[in-house]
Every structure is written in C-alpha cells, then in structure tokens.
C-alpha positions as MATLAB code, in Angstrom:
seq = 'XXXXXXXXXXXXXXXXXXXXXXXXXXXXXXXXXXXXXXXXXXXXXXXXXXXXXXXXXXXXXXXXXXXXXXXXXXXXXXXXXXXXXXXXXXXXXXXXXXXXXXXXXXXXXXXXXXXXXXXXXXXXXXXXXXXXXXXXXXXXXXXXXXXXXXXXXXXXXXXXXXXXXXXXXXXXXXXXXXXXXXXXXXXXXXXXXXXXXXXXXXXXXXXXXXXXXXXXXXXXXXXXXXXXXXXXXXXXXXXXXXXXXXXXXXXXXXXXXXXXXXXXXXXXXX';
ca = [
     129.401  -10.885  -51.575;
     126.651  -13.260  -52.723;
     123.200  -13.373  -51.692;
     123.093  -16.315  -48.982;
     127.006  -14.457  -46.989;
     124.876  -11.139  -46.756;
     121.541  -12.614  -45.191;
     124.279  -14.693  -42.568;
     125.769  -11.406  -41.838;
     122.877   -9.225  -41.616;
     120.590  -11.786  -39.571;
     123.334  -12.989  -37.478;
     123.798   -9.152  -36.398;
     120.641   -8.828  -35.671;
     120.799  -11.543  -33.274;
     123.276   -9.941  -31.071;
     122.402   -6.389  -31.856;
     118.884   -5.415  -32.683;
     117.383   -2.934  -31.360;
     113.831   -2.647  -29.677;
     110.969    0.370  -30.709;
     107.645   -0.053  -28.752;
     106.586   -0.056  -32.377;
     107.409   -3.214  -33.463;
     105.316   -4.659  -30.803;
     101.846   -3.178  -31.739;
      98.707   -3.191  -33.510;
      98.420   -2.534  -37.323;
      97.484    0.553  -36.521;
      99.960    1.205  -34.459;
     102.598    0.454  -37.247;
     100.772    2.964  -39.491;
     100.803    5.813  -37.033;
     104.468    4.976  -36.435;
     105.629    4.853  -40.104;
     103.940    8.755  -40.115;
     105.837    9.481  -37.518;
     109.402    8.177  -38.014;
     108.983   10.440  -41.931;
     112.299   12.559  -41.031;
     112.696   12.229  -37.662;
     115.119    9.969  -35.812;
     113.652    7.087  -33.851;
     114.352    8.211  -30.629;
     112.271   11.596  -31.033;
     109.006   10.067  -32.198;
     109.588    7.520  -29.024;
     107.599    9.304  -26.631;
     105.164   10.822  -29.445;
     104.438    7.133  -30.330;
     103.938    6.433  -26.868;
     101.536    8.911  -25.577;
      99.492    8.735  -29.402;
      98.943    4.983  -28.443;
      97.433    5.804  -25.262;
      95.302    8.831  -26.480;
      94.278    7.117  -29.669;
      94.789    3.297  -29.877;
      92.425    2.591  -32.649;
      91.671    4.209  -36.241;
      88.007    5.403  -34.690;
      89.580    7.137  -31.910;
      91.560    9.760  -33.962;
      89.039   10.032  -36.310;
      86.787   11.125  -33.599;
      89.463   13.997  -32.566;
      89.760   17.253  -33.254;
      92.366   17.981  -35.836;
      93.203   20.662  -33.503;
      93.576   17.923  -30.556;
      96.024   15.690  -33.127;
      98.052   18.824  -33.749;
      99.038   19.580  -30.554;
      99.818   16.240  -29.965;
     102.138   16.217  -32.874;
     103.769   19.658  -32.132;
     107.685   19.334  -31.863;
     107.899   15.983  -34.742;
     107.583   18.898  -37.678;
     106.064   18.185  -40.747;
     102.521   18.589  -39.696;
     101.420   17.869  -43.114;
     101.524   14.069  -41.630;
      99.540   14.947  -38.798;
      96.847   15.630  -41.006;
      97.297   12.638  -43.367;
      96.858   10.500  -40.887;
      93.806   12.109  -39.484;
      92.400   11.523  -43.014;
      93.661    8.033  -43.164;
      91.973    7.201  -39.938;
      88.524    8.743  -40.863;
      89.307    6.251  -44.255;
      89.613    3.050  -42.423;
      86.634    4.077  -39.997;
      84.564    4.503  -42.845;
      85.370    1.276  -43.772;
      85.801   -1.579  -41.833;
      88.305    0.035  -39.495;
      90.896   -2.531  -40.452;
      94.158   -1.014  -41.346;
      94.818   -2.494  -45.383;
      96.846   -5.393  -45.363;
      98.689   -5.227  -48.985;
     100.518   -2.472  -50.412;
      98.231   -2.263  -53.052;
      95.163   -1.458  -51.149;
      97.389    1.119  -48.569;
      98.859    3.304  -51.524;
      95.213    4.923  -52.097;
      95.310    6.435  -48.464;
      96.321   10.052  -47.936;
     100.034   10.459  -47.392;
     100.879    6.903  -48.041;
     103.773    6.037  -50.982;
     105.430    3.145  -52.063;
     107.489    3.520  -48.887;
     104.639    3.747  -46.649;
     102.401    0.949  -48.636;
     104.934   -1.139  -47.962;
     106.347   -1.259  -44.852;
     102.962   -1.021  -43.454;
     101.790   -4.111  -45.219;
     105.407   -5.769  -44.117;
     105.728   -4.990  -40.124;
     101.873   -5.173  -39.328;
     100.563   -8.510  -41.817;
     104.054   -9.967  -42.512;
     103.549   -9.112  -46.349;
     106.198  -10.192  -48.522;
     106.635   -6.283  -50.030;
     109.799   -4.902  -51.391;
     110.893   -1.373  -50.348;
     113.665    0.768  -49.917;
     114.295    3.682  -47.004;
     117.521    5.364  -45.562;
     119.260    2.497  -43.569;
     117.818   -0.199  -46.114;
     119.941    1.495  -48.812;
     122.428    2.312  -46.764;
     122.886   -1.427  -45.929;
     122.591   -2.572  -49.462;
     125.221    0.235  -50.659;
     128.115   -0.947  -48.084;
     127.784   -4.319  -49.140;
     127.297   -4.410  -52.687;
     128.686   -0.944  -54.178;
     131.956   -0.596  -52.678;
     133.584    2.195  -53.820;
     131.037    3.250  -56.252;
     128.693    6.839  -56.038;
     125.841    7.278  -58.838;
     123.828    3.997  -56.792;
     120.342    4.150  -58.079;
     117.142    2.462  -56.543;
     116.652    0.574  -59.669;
     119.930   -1.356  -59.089;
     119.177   -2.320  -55.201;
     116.342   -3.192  -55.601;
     116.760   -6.637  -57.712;
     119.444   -7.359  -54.491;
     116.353   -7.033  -51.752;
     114.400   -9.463  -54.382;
     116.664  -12.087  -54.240;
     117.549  -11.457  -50.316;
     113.711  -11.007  -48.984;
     113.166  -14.023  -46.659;
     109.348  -14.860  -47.801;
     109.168  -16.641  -44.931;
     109.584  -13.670  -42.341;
     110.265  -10.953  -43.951;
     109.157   -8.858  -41.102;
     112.468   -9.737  -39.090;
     114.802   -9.345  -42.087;
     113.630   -6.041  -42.987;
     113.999   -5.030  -39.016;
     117.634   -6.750  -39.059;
     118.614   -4.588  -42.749;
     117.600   -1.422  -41.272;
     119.576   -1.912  -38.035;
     122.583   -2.871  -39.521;
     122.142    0.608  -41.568;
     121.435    2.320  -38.540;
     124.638    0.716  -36.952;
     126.654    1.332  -39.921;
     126.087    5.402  -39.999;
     128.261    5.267  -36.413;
     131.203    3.537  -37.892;
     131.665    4.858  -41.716;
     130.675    7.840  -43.431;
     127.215    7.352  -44.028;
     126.358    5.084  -47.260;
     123.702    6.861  -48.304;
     125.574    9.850  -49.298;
     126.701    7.643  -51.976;
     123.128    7.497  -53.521;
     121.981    8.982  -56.454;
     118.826   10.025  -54.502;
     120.466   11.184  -51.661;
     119.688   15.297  -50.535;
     121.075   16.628  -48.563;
     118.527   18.332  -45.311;
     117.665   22.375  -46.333;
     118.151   24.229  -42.931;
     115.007   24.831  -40.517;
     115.833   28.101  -39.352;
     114.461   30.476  -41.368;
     112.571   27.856  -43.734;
     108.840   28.096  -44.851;
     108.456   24.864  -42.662;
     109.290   26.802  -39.669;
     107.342   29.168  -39.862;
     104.514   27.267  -40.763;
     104.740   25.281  -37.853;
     105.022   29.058  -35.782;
     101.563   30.015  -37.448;
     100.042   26.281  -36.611;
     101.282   26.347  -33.239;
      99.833   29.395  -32.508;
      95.832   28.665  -33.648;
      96.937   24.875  -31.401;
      97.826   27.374  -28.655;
      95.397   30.219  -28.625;
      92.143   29.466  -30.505;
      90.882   30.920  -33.946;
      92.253   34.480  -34.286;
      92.642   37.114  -36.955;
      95.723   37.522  -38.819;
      96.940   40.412  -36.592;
      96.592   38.185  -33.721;
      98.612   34.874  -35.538;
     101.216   37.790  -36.663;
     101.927   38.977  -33.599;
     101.686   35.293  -31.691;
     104.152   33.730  -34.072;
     106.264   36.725  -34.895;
     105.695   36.808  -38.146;
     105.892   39.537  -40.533;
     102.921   40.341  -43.007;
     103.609   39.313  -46.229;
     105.202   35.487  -45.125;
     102.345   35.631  -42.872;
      99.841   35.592  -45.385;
     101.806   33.284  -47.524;
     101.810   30.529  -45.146;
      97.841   31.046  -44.163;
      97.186   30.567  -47.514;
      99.481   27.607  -48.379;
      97.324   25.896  -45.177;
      93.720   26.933  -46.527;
      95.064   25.049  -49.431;
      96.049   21.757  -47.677;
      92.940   21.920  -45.735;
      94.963   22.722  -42.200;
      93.454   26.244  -42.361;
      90.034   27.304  -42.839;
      89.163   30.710  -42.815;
      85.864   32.880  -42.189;
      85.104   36.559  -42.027;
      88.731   37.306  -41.481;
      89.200   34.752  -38.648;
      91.554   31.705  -39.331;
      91.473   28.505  -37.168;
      92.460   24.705  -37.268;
      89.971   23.184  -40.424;
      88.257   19.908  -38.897;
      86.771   17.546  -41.382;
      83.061   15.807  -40.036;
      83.863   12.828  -38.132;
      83.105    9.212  -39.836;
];
C-alpha cells in the first residue's frame, strides 16, 4: 500500500467511525493529565477519572495546591500511582513557571514522568505540533497495513512510514484517526501488536508488587499516617513485603516516614 491509499483509508474511517473522549475537547492541561491517565489503562476506565480530575483540578495551580494525599485518592482504582505523583510534580513545574503547559516535545521531555511518548502527544493533541510518535494502536495500525505477515516489526522501521504519512497540516486529526483505526482493528483480527518486537506481554496483578503497593497506599489515603503495624494489618500485608514496599515508596518520594510513623510525603506547594 503506498503512502497517499493508507491516509484515504485511515482518514476516510475516521470520518464515519471516530470515536469521541471528553479529552480531545480540552485545555492543554487537560491533554496532559489525560495522557497520565490513559498509561495502561483502557479509555473507558480513565473516562470518569478524567472527568471528575477536570472538575476538581482544571488548571496546573490547582493540583499543585493539593495534597498529594487528596490526588491519590482521586486516582485510586487507575493503578500505577507512580503517575499520580508525576503529575503532581509536573503541575508544581508549570506553576513555577508560567503555568503554561510546554508546547514542543522538546521542552515537555524534562518534566517528571514524561517520555518520548508523552512529549509528544502532548505537544500534538493540545498545540497541533507536527511530532512523530508511536503507542499501541498507532503501531498496531502501521503493522496491519504495511507488515503483512511479518513478526520481528521494530519501531525503527514504522517510524519512517508515520514521517512520510504525518499530515503537517493537522496532524492532530490524523493521529486521532491512526489510533482509532488500531483501536477498531484489535475487535476484528488478532491484535497487531503482538507482532511487534516490543510487544510484552501484561505480568498478572494478583499477587504483584504493584498490588500490593497500591494496598499499602490505599490504606495511609484511607486512614491517616499510621505505624507499620497499623498499614500491616489495614492492607493485609505480611511483614517482610510490608516493609519492602514502604521502603520502595520512601524512595520515590510517595512515603515519608518519621519516628516510626509512615504517611503520604507532600512536597511545599509552588
């Protein structure tokens, strides 16, 4: 398929089946918090989050302001917390600054949290930025139609096809329009992506170190600073993963802890 047949196809989709995300009608900083959120998690789930995140915090100053322990239990149930907290940072960043969410990839990247992926869709769905970038249903996309057959696919050779296909002019819409079709695609046909070289497969939750950091999290959200007895016996935790987890949080800055007593580490406000 040449270049000009798969912009047709993909755009002409998109005018009879793209879909709609309060996202994509929003602020800069409304992109950014989205693009956080939708890290892992299917669209529909962060919905609501999105949603009710607008309404608490609709600017970068307004988060920053927060409690860390206020974001958190607004972000309990999306998983990966570790984004929660990003964010946070990122909005105490901008605030500092001019509270204007970066408008090139190159000036995004140096925010906490924030790669290529990130730096670049940002700059693309909230300024219109011409960036190049690759996620799930944007390789997905670009696999179906130009690697039939083929496994091994790496980034390096899609991405010289989303060169040549990036409409300059709007490249806001076609990106919207490529990951649709990729979304649309996973319904019909084994899913593309499997095909990737990059492609992992999902470790289980149950049981994982993820899980049962968000248990310990959830808990200090829940019921306040506490010792570890008190976490342990909250989350249902036994000792030794217990302590492994507190001290994987001290080190990421979610946890600080005092005289024995662990709680939800907030950085000064802007």
């Amino acid at each position: 398929m040449d270049i000009a047949e798969f912009q047709q196809t993909i755009l002409s989709n998109y005018e009879e089946a793209g879909r709609d995300f309060p996202w994509r009608e929003t602020s800069p900083w409304g992109i950014m918090v989205s693009e956080f959120m939708l890290q892992q998690t299917q669209t529909e789930r962060v919905i609501p989050y999105f949603v009710r995140w607008m309404k608490l915090w609709p600017e970068p100053k307004d988060l920053a302001n927060a409690s860390m322990e206020e974001a958190l239990r607004e972000w309990s149930g999306l998983g990966y917390n570790r984004r929660c907290k990003y964010l946070k940072d990122c909005a105490a960043l901008i605030t500092r600054e001019d509270g204007k969410v970066p408008d090139t990839p190159q000036a995004l990247l140096p925010l906490p949290g924030i790669g290529p992926y990130i730096a670049g869709a940002v700059a693309c769905f909230a300024y219109n930025y011409p960036s190049v970038f690759i996620e799930t249903n944007i390789r997905s996309t670009v696999i179906h139609f130009f690697f039939p057959g083929r496994t091994d696919i790496k980034d390096a050779e899609i991405i010289p096809i989303l060169q040549s296909a990036l409409d300059q002019a709007n490249p806001r819409i076609w990106y919207y329009a490529l990951m649709d079709y990729g979304a649309a695609l996973k319904k019909l046909i084994p899913n593309p992506n499997r095909r990737s070289a990059h492609y992992v497969r999902q470790s289980p939750f149950e049981g994982s170190f993820r899980q049962a950091r968000g248990k310990v999290l959830r808990t200090l959200v829940s019921t306040g600073p506490g010792n570890a007895e008190k976490i342990g016996k909250t989350s249902g935790l036994e000792t030794e993963e217990l302590y492994r987890v507190l001290e994987a949080l001290e080190k990421e800055s979610m946890v600080a802890e005092e005289r024995g007593i662990y709680r939800i580490k907030d950085e000064p406000a802007p």
